[in-house]
TIRODO-868169 format. One record per atom (N, C-alpha, C, O, CB): residue in one letter; chain; x, y negated, z negated. Coordinates in steps of 0.2 Angstrom, whole numbers. Atoms other than C-alpha are relative to their C-alpha. Last residue first. Glycine has a CB too. Layout:
r; c; c1; c2; c3
A; A; X; Y; Z
...
This chain:
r; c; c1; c2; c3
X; A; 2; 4; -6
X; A; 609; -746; -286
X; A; 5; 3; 5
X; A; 5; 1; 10
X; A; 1; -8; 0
X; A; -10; -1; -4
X; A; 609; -733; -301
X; A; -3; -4; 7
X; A; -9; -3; 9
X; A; 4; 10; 4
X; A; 0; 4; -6
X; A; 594; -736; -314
X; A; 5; 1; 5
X; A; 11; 0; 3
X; A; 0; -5; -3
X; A; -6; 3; -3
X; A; 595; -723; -329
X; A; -2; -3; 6
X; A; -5; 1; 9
X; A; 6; 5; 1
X; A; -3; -2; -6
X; A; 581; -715; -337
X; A; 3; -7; 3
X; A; 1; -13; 3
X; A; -5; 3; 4
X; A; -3; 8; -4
X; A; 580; -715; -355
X; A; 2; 3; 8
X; A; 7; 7; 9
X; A; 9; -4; -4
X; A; -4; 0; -6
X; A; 572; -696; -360
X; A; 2; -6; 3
X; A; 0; -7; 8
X; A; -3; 2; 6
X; A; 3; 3; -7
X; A; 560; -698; -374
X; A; 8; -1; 0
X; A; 12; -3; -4
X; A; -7; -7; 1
X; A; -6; 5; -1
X; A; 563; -684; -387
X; A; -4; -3; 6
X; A; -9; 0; 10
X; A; 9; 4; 2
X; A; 2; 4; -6
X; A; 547; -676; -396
X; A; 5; -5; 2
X; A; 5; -11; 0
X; A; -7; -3; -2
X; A; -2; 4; -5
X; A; 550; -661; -407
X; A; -1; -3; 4
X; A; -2; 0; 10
X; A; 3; 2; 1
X; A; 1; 4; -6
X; A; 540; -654; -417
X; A; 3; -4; 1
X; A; 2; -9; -2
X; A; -5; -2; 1
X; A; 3; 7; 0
X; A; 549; -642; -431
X; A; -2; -3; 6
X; A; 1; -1; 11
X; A; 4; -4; -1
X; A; -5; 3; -8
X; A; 546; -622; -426
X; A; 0; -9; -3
X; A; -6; -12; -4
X; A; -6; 2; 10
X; A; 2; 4; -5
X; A; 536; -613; -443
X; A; 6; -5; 4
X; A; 11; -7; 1
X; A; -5; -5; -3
X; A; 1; 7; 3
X; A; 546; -599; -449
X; A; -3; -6; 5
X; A; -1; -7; 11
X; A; 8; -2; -3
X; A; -5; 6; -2
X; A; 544; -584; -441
X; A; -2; -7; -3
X; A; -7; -11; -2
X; A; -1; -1; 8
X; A; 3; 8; -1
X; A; 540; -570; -454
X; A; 4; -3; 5
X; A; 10; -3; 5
X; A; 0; -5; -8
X; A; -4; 5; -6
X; A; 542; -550; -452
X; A; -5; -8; -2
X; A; -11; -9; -2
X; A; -2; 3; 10
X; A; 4; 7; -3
X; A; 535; -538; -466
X; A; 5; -4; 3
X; A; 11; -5; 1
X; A; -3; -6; -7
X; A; -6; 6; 0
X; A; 540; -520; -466
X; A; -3; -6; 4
X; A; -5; -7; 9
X; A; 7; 3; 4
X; A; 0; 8; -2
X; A; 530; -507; -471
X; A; 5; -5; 0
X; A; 9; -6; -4
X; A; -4; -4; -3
X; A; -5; 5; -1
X; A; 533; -487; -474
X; A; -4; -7; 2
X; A; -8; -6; 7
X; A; 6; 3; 5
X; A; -1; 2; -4
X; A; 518; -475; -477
X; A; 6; -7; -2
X; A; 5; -11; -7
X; A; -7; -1; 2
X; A; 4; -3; -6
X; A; 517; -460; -485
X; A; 2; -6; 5
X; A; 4; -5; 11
X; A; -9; 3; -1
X; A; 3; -3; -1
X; A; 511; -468; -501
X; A; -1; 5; 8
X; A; -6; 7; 10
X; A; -4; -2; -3
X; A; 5; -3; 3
X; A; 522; -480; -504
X; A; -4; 4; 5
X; A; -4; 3; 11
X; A; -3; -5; -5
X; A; 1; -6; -2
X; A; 539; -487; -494
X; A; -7; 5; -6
X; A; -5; 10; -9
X; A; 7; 4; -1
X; A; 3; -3; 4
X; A; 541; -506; -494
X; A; -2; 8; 1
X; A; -7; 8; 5
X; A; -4; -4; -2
X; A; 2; -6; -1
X; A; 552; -517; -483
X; A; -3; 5; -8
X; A; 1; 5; -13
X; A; 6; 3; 6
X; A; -1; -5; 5
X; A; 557; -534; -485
X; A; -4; 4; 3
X; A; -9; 3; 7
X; A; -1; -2; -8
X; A; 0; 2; 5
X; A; 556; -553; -476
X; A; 0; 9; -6
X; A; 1; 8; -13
X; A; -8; -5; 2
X; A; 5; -6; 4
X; A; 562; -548; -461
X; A; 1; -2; -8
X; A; 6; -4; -11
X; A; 3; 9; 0
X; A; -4; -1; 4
X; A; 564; -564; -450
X; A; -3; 4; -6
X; A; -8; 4; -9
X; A; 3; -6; -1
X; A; 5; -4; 4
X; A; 558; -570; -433
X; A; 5; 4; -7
X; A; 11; 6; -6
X; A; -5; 8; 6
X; A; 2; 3; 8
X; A; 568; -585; -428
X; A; -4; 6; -3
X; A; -7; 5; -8
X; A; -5; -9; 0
X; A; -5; 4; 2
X; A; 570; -577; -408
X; A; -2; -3; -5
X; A; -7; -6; -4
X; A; 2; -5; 4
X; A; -2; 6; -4
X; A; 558; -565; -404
X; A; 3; -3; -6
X; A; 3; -2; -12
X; A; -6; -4; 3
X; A; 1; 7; 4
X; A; 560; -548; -411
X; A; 0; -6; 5
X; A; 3; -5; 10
X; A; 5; -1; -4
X; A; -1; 7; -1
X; A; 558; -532; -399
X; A; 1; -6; -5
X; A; -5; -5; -7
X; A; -5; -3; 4
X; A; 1; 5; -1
X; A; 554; -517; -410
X; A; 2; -6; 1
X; A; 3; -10; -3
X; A; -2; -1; -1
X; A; -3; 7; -3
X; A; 563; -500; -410
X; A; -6; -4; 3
X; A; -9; -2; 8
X; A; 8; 1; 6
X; A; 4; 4; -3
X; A; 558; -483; -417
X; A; 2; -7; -1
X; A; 4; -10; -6
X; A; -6; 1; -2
X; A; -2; 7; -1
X; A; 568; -470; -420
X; A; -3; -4; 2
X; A; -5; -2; 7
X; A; 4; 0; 2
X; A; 4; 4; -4
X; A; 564; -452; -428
X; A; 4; -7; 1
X; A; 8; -9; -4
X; A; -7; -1; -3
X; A; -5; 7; 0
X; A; 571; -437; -435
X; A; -6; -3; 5
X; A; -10; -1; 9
X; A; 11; 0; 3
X; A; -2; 3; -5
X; A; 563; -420; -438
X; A; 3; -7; 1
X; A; 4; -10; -5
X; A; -5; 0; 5
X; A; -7; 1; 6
X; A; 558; -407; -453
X; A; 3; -4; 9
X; A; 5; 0; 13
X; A; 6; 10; -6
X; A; -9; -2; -2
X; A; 544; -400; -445
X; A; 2; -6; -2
X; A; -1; -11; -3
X; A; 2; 1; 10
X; A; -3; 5; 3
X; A; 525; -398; -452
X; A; 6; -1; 2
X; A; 9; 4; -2
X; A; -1; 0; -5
X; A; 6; 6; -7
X; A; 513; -385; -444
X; A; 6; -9; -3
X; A; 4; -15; -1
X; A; -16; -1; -6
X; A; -5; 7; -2
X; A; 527; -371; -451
X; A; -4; -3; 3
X; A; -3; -3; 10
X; A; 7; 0; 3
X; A; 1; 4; -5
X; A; 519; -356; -456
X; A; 3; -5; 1
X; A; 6; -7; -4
X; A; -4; -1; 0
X; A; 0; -5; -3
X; A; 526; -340; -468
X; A; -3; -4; 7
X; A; -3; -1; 12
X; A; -5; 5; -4
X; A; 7; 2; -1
X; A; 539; -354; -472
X; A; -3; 8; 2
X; A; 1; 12; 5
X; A; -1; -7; 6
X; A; 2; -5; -7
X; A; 555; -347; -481
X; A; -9; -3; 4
X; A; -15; -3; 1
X; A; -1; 11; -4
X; A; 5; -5; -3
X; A; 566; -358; -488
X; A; -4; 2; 4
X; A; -4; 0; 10
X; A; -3; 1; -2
X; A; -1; -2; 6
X; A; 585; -361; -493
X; A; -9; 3; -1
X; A; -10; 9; -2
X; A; 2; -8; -5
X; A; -3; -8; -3
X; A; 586; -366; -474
X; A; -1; 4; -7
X; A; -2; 9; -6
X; A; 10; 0; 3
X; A; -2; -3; 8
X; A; 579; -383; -480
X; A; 1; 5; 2
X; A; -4; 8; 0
X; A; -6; 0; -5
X; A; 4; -8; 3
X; A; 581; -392; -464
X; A; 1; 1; -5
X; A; 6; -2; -8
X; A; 0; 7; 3
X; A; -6; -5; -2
X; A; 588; -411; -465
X; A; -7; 7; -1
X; A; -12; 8; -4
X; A; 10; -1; -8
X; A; 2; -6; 4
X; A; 576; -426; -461
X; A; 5; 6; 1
X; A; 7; 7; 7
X; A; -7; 2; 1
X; A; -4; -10; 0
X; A; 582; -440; -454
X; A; -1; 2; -7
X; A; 0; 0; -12
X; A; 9; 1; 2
X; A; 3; -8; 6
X; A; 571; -455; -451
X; A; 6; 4; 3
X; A; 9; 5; 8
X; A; -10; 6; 3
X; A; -3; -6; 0
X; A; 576; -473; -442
X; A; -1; 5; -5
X; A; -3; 4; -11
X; A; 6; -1; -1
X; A; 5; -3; 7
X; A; 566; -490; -442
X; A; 5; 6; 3
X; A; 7; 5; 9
X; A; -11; 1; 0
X; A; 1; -3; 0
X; A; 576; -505; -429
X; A; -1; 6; -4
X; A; 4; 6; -8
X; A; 2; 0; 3
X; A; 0; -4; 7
X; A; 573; -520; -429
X; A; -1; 7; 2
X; A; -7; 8; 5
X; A; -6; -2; -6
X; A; 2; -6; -1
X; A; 580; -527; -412
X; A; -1; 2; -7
X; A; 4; 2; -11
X; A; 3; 4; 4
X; A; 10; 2; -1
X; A; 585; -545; -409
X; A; -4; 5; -3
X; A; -10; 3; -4
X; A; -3; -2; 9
X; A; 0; 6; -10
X; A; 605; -539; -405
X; A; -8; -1; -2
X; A; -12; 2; 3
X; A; 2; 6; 10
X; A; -6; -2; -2
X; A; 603; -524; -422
X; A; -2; -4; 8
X; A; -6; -3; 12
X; A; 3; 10; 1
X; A; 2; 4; -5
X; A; 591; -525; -437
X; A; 8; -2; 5
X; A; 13; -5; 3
X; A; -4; -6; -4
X; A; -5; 7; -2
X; A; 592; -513; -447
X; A; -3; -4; 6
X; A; -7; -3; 11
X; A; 9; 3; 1
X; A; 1; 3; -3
X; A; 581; -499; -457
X; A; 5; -6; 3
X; A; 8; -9; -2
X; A; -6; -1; -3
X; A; -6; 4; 1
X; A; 585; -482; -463
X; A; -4; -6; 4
X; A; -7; -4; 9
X; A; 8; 3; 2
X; A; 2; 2; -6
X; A; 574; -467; -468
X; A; 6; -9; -1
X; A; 8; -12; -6
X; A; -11; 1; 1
X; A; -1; -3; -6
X; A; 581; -453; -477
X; A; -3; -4; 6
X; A; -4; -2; 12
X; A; -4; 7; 0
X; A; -4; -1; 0
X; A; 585; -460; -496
X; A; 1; 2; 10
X; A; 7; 1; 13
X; A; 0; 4; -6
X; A; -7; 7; -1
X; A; 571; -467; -495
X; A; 5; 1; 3
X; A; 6; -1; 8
X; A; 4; -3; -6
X; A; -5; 4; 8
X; A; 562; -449; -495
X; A; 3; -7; 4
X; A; 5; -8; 9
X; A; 9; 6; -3
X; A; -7; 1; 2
X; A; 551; -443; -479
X; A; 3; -5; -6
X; A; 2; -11; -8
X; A; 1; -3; 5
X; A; -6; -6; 3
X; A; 538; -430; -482
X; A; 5; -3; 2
X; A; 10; 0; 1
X; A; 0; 8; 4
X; A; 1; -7; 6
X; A; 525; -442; -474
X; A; 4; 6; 0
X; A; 3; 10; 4
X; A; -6; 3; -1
X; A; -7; -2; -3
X; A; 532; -460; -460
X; A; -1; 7; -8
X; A; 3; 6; -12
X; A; 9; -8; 1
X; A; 2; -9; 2
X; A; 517; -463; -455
X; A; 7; 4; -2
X; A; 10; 7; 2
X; A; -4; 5; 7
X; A; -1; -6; -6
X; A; 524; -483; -448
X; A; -2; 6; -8
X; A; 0; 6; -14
X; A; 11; 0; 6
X; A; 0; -7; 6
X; A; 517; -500; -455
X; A; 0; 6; 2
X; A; -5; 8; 5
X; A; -6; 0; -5
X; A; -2; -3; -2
X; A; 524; -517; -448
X; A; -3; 8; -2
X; A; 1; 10; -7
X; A; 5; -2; 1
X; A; -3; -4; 3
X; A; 518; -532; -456
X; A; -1; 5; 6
X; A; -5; 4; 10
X; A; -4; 1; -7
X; A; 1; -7; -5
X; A; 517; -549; -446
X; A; 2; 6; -6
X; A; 7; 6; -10
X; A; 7; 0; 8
X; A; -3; -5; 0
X; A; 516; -563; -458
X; A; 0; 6; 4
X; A; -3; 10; 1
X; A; -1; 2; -3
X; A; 4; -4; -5
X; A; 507; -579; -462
X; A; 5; 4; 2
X; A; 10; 0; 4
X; A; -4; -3; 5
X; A; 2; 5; -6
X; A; 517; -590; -476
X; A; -4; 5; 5
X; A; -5; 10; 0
X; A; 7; -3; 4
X; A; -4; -4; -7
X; A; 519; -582; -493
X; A; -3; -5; 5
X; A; -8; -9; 4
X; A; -2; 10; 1
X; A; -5; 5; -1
X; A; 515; -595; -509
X; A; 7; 5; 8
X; A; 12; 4; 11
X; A; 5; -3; -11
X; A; -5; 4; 5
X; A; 500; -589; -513
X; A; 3; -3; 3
X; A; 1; -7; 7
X; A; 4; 4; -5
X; A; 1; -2; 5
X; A; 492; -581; -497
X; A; 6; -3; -7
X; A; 12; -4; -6
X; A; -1; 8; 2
X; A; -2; 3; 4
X; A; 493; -583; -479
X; A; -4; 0; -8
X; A; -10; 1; -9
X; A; 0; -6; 4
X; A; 1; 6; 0
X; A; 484; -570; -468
X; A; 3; -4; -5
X; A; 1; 0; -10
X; A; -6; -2; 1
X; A; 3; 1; 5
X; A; 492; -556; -463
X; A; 0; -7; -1
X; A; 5; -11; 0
X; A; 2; 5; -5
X; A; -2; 6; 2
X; A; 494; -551; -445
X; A; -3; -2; -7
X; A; -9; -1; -9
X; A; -4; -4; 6
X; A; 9; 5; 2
X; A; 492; -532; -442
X; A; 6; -7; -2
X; A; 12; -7; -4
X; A; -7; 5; -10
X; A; -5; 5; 2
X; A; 507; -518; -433
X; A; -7; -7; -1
X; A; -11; -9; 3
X; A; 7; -2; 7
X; A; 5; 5; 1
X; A; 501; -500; -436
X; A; 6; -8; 0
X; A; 11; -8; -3
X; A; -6; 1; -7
X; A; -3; 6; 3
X; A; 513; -485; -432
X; A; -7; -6; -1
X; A; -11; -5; 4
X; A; 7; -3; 4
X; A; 7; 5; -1
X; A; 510; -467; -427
X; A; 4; -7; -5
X; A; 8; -7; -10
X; A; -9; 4; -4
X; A; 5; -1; 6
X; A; 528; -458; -431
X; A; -5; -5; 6
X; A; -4; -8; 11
X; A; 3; -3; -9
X; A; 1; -4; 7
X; A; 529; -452; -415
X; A; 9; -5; -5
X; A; 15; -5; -4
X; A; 0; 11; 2
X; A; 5; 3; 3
X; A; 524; -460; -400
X; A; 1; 4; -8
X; A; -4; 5; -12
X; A; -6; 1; 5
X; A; 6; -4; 1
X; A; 535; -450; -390
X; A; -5; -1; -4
X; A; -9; 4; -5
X; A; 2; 6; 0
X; A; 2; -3; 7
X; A; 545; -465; -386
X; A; -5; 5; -3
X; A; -10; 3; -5
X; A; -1; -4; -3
X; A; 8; -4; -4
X; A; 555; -474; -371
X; A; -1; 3; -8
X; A; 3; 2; -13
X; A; 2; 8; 7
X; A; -2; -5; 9
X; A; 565; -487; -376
X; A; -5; 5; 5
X; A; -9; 4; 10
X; A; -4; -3; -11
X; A; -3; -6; 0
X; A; 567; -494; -356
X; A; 0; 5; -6
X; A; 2; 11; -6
X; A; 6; -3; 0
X; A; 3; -4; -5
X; A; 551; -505; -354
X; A; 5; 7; -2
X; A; 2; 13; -3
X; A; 1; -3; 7
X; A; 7; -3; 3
X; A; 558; -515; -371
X; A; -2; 6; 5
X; A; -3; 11; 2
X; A; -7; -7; -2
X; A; -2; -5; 5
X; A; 576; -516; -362
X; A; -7; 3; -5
X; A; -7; 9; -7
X; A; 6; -5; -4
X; A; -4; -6; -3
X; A; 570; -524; -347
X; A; 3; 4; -6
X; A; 6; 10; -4
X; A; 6; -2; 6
X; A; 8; -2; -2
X; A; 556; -537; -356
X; A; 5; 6; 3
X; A; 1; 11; 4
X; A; -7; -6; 5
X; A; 4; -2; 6
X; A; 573; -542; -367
X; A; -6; 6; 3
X; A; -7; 11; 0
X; A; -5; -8; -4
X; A; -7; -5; 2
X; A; 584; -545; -350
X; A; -5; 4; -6
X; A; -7; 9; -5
X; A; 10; -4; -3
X; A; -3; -6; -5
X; A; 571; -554; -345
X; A; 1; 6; -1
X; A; -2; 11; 0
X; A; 4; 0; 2
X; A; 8; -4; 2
X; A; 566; -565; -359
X; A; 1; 4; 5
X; A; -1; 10; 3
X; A; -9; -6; -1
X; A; -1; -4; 6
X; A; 587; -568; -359
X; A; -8; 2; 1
X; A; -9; 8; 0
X; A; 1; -4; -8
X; A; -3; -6; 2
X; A; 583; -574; -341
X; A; 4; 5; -6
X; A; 6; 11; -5
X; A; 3; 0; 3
X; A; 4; -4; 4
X; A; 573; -588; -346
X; A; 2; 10; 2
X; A; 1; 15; 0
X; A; -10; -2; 2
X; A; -3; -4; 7
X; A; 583; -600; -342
X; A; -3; 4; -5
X; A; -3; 4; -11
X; A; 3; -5; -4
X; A; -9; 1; -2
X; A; 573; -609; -327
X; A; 1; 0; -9
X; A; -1; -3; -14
X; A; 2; -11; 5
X; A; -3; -3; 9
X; A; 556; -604; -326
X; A; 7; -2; 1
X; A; 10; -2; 7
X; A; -1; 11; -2
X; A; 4; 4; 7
X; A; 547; -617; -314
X; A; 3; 2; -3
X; A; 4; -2; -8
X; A; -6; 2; -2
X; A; -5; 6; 2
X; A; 558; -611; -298
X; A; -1; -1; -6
X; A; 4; 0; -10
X; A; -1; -6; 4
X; A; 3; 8; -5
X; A; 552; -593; -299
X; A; 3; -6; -4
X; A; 5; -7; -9
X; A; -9; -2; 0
X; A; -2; 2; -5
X; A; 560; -576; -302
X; A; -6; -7; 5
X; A; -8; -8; 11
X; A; 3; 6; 3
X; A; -2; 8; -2
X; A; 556; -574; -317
X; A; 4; -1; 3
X; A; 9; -3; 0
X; A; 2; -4; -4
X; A; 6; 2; 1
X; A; 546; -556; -314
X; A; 2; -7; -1
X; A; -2; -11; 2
X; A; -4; 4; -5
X; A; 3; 0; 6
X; A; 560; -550; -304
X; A; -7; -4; -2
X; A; -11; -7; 2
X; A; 4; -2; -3
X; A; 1; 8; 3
X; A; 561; -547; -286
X; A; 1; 1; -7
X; A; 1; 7; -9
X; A; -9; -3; 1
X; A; 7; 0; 3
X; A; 572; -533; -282
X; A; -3; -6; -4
X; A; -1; -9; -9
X; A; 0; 5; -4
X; A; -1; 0; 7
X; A; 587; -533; -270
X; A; -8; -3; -2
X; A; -12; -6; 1
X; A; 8; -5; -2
X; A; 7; 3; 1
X; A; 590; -525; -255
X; A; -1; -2; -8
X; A; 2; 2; -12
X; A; -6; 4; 2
């Protein structure tokens, strides 16, 4: 038996990459940690309008968090090493790794990442799309 999908109708035709995309986004799974913010910023000097990304990412160094982008996917990375060297008398704070992966759509492009106070950002731009308008010659056949 086999399972509808969600473009499975005539109308959509070649949209099984957006598929396959919307079946792999369901799949991340994630315990919601770090907390993250994702805001639209509005055009300014000579930047264009922007998606910025900004994850909680406190007590991690540069050196420990890593960002790439892999098959459409930006993906943010933490590791933190224990400090065995000392001694907590509490520990509300843990020394843990993290991964977090967002979808990209097609032409979206990282424009740079920045790490102050605690919190990591990373700006995304899609360049505006040219308009395109072809007309179609149609052919006569007797």
């Amino acid at each position: 038996m086999s399972r509808p999908t969600l473009m499975n109708s005539p109308f959509l035709l070649g949209f099984d990459e957006i598929e396959k995309a919307l079946e792999r986004v369901t799949r991340t799974a994630s315990d919601g940690y770090p907390p993250y913010n994702i805001e639209r910023l509005q055009r300014e000097d000579n930047l264009p309008e922007r998606l910025r990304i900004t994850l909680a990412v406190a007590g991690f160094t540069r050196d420990q968090l890593a960002i790439t982008l892999e098959e459409g996917q930006l993906v943010i990375r933490g590791r933190q090493q224990d400090d065995r060297e000392r001694q907590f008398l509490h520990r509300g704070i843990a020394a843990r790794q993290f991964q977090r992966s967002f979808l990209l759509a097609e032409g979206m492009q990282v424009l740079g990442a920045d790490l102050a106070d605690g919190l990591l950002s990373v700006d995304l731009v899609r360049p505006e799309p040219e308009r395109i308008v072809k007309n179609i010659e149609i052919t006569v056949r007797s």
